[in-house]
C-alpha positions as CSV (number, residue, x, y, z in Angstrom):
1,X,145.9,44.7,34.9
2,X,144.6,42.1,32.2
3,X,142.2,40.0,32.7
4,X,142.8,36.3,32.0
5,X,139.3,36.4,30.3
6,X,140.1,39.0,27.6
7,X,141.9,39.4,24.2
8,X,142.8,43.1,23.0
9,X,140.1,44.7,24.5
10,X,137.8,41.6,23.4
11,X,135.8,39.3,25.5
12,X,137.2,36.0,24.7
13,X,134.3,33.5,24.1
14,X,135.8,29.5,25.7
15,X,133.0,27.3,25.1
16,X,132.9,24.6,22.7
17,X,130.1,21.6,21.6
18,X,130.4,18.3,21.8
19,X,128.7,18.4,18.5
20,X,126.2,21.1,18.1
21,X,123.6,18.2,17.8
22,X,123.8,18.3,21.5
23,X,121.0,19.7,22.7
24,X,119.8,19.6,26.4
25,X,116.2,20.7,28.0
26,X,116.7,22.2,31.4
27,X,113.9,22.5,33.9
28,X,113.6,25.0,36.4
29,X,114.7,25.5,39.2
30,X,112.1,27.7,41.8
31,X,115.2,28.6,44.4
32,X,117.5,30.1,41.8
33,X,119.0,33.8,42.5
34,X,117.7,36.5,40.4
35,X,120.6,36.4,38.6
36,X,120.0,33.4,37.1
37,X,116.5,34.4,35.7
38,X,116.1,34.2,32.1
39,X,113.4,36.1,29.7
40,X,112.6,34.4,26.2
41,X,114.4,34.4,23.9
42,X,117.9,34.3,23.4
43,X,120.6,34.6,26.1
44,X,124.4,33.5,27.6
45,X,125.6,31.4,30.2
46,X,128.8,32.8,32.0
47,X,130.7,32.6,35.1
48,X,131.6,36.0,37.3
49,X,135.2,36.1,38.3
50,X,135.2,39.3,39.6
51,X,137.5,39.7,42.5
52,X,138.3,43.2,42.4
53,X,135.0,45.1,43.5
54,X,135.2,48.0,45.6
55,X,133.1,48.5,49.4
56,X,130.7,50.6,47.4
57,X,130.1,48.3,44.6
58,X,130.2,45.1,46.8
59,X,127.2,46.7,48.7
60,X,125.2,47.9,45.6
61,X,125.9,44.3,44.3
62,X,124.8,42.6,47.4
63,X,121.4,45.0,47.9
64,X,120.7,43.6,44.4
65,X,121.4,39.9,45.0
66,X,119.2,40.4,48.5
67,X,116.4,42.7,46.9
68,X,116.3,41.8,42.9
69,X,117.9,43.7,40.1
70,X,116.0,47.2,41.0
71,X,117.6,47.7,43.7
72,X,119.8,50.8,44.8
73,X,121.3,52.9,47.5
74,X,118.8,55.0,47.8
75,X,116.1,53.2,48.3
76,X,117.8,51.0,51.4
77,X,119.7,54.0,52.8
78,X,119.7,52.7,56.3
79,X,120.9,49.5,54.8
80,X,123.5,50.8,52.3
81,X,125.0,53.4,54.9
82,X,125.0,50.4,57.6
83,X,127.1,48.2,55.2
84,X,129.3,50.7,54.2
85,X,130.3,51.5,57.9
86,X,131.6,47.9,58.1
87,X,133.7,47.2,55.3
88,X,137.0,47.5,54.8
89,X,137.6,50.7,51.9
90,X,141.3,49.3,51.4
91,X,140.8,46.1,49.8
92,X,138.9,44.3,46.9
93,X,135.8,42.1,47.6
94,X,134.8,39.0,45.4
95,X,131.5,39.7,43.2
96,X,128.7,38.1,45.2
97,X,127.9,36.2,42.0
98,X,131.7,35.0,41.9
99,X,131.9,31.5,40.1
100,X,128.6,31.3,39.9
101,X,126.6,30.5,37.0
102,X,124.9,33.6,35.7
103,X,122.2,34.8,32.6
104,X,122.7,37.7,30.7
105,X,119.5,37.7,28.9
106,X,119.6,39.4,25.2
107,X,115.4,38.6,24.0
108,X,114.3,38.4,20.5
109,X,117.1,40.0,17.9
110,X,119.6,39.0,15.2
111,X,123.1,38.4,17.1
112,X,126.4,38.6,15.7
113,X,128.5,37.1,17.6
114,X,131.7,39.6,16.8
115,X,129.8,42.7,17.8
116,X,128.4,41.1,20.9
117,X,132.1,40.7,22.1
118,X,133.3,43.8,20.6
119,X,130.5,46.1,22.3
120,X,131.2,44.5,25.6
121,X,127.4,43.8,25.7
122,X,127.9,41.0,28.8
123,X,128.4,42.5,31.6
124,X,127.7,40.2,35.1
125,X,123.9,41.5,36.2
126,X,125.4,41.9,40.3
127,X,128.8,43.8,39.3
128,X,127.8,44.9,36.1
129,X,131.2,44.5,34.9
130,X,132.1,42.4,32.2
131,X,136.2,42.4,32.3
132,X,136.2,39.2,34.4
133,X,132.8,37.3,33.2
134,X,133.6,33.8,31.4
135,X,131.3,33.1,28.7
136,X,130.4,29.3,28.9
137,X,127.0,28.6,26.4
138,X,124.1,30.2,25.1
139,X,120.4,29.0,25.6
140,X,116.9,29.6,24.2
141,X,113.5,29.8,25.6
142,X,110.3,30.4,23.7
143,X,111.8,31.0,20.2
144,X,113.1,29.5,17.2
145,X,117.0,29.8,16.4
146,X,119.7,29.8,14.3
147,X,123.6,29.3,14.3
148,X,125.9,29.9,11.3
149,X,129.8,30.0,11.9
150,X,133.5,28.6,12.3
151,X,135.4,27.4,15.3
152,X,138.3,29.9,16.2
153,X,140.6,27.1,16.6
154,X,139.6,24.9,13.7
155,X,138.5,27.8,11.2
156,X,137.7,24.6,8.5
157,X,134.9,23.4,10.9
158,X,132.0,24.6,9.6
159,X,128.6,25.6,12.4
160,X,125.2,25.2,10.9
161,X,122.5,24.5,13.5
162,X,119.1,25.8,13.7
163,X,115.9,24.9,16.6
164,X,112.7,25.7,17.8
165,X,111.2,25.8,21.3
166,X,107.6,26.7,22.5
167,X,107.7,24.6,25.9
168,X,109.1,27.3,28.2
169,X,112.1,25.7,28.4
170,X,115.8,26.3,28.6
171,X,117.4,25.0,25.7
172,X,121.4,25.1,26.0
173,X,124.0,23.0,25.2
174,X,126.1,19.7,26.4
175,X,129.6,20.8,26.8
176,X,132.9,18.8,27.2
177,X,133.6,21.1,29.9
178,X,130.3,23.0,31.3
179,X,130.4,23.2,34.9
C-alpha cells in the first residue's frame, strides 16, 4: 500500500512559509503529552496518520503515551497482557497520536535536509513508524540556526534565513496552512 505521505521511498516534506521572515515564539504549554516534548536544539513538527497499527503495537504505543517514552511490555506485564486480551487481533487501530501534532527532536547537528528524508530519520515517537507522519515545520530552542535552500515547487526561489534563540523558547514558523 502507498502512503499518500510518501514519494519513492521518500518522506515527502508539505510545508511552506509565508515568507521565512515569519518567525513565531511559542510558549509552553505544562499539559502537553510526552510526545510533544521538545529538547534544544533543532527539531520537526509533524502530524501521525497512522491508521494501520496492529493490537500489539497499539498497546506498546498506548503504555508509552500513559507512562512516557520508556515504557515497554515488560515492565507493565499485567497491564500489557490485560490489554492484549481485549482487543481485536483482526483489525488495524489508529496511532494514539493520530492527527495530532507531534516533535521529533534531532538536538545540536548540521542537517541536510535530503538525507533526513532519505534515512527515514522521522518516525512518530508513539508508533515509531514514519510511513504515514506528515511533516509540517521545524522549530528551535536554545540554539542559533541556519537555513540555505530552494522550494521544490519554485526551484528559482531562493531560502536564506538564519536566527538565534537563548530564551527557552520554541521558535517555529507561521504557515499558510499550519494546523
Amino acid at each position: 500500500m502507498k502512503s499518500p505521505h510518501t514519494e519513492n521511498g521518500h518522506i515527502r516534506l508539505d510545508f511552506t512559509f509565508n515568507t521565512i521572515k515569519d518567525v513565531k515564539k511559542v510558549d509552553w504549554k505544562q499539559q502537553a503529552p510526552w510526545y510533544r516534548e521538545i529538547t534544544d536544539g533543532f527539531c520537526w513538527l509533524a502530524y501521525c496518520q497512522n491508521t494501520t497499527l496492529s493490537a500489539n503495537h497499539l498497546v506498546q504505543a498506548n503504555l508509552k503515551c500513559k507512562y512516557g517514552p520508556n515504557a515497554r511490555p515488560d515492565l507493565y506485564q499485567n497491564e500489557y497482557q490485560r490489554a492484549m486480551r481485549e482487543l481485536d487481533h483482526s483489525i488495524s487501530y489508529k496511532c494514539p497520536a493520530y492527527n495530532e501534532l507531534v516533535v521529533i527532536n534531532r538536538g545540536y547537528d548540521v542537517f541536510q535536509l535530503k538525507k533526513e528524508t532519505t534515512n527515514r530519520i522521522f518516525m512518530c515517537p508513539c508508533c515509531r513508524t514514519s510511513k504515514y507522519l506528515k511533516v509540517r515545520n521545524c522549530g528551535f530552542v536554545n540554539c542559533e540556526w541556519s537555513m540555505r535552500g530552494t522550494l521544490r515547487k519554485n526551484k528559482e526561489s531562493k531560502i536564506y534565513a538564519d536566527g538565534r534563540t537563548y530564551d527557552g523558547k520554541l521558535y517555529t514558523f507561521k504557515e499558510c496552512d499550519y494546523q
